[in-house]
N, C-alpha and C positions, 0 to 999 in steps of 0.2 A: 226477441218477439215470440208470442205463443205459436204454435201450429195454428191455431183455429183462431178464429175474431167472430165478431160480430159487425155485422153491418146490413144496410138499408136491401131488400127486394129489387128497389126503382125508385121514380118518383113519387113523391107523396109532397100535398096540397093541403091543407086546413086554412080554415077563414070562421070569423065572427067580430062581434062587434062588443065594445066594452064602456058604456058610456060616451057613445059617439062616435069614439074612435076604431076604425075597420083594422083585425091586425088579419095579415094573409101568412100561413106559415108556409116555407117550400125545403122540401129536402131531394137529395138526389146522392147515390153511389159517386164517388171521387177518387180514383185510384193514386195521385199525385196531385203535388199541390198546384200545379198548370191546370189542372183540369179543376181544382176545388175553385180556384180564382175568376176559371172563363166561368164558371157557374154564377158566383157572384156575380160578375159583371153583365150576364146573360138579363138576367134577371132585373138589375138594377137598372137594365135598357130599356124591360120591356115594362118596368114599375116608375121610369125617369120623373113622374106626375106627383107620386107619393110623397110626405112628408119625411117618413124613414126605410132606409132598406139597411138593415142591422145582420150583418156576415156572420158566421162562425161556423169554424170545421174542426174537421180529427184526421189528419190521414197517414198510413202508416208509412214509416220510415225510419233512417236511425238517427238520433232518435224520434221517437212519436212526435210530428207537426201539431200544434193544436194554435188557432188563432181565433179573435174575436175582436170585435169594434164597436162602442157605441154609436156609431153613424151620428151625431150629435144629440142624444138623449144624454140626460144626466148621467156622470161616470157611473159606473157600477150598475145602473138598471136597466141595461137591456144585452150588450153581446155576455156580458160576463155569466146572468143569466139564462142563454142560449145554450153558450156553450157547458155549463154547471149538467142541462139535460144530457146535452151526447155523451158525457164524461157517467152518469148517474146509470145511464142506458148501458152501457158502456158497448158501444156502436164506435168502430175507427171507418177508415175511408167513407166519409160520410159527410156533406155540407150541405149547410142550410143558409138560409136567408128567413128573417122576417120583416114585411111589408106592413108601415102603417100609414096611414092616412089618418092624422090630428083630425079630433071630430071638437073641438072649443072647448072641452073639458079637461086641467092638468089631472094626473091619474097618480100623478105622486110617486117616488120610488119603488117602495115597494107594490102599489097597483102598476107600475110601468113593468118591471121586475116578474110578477106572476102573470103575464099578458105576453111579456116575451116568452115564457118559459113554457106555457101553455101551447102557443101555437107552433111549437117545435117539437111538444107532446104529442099533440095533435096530427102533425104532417108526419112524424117517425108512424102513431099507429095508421097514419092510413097508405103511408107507403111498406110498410111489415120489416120485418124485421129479419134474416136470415145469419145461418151460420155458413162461413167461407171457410175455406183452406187458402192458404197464402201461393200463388198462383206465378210461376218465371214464363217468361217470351222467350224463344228462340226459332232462330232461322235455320232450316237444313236446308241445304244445295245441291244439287246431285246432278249427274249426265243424264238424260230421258232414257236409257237403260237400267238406272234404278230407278227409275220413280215410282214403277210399279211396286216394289219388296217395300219400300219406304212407305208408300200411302198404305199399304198391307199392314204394315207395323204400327202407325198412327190408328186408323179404323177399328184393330182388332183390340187396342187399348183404351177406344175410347175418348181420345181427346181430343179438345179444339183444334181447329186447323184447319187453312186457307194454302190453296196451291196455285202458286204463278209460273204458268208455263212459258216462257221466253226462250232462249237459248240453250238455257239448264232449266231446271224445276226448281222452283223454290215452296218451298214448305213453311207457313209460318206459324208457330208450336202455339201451343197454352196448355201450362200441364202444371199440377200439383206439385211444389218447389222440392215436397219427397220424392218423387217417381223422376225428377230432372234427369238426375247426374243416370238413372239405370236406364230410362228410356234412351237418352243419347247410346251410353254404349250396346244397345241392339243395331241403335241403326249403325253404327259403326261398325260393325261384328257381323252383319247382315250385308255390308256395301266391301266388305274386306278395307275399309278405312278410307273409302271415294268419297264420301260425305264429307262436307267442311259445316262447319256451326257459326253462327255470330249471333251476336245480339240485333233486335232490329234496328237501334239507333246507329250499330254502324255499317248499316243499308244505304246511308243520303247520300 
């Protein structure tokens, strides 16, 4: 996978209407596909009334996730053309939905097809579009006798981080997947090797 991607600001929302029929576009950031899924489904709760809610994501993994569904529109015109945008954009962790409401007029494949594709156009430009660095989680641990030299070293580098004070300190990282492996050994080099690391999923 490259150093850098592209993908979505936040969320972004377009809406219009094509011969009757309302399409509502929605996009949002996805870092995994649990999260592209609850999006979907989020959505499709709160559109249950709609005639179609039509899925499609990108999100990065090994390899690249990419999924789509016609939600029962004619094969090939509507997720295929969804997802044809993210791929054209080329935007990964990224999912969308499009909402239609049947307005009594068929629209044909290809008017189904450019109606999908539009309001995924549409909700990418109004959500913006940015450039990421691919981004690792990690937990540092430490006795509350380091915490201090550790949240020192976090702060002066700049990065994400949440701190839970319990018994020990826990530290919970977000750092540029380049700067991982060198930020760990400061803290390490800094604590004389008192720091212990994990990942956060094996925190449960």
């Amino acid at each position: 996978m490259s150093e850098r991607y592209r993908t979505v600001a936040g969320r972004g929302q377009a809406r219009f209407e094509v011969r009757g029929s309302e399409f509502i576009g929605h996009v949002d950031a996805a870092a995994t596909v649990e999260a592209a899924e609850a999006f979907v489904a989020a959505v499709r709760e709160e559109y249950a009334d709609a005639t179609h809610n039509v899925p499609a994501y990108r999100v990065r993994a090994e390899p690249l996730r990419e999924y789509a569904d016609d939600d029962g529109e004619p094969g090939g015109s509507a997720g295929k053309p969804a997802l044809n945008v993210l791929q054209q954009e080329a935007v990964e962790n990224v999912v969308a939905v499009v909402t239609r409401y049947y307005g009594g007029t068929n629209l044909g494949v290809g008017g189904l097809a450019r109606s999908y594709s539009r309001a995924i156009k549409d909700a990418l430009d109004d959500a913006g579009v940015v450039e990421q660095r691919p981004h690792e989680r990690f937990v540092v641990t430490v006795a509350y006798d380091d915490s201090g030299t550790v949240r020192g070293i976090l702060e002066s580098t700049g990065v994400d981080f949440e701190a839970d004070y319990a018994e020990a300190v826990a530290f919970v990282v977000s750092v540029p997947e380049t700067e991982a492996a060198s930020l760990r050994d400061r803290i390490r080099s800094a604590t004389s090797g008192r720091a212990s690391f994990e990942t956060p999923d094996d925190r449960s």
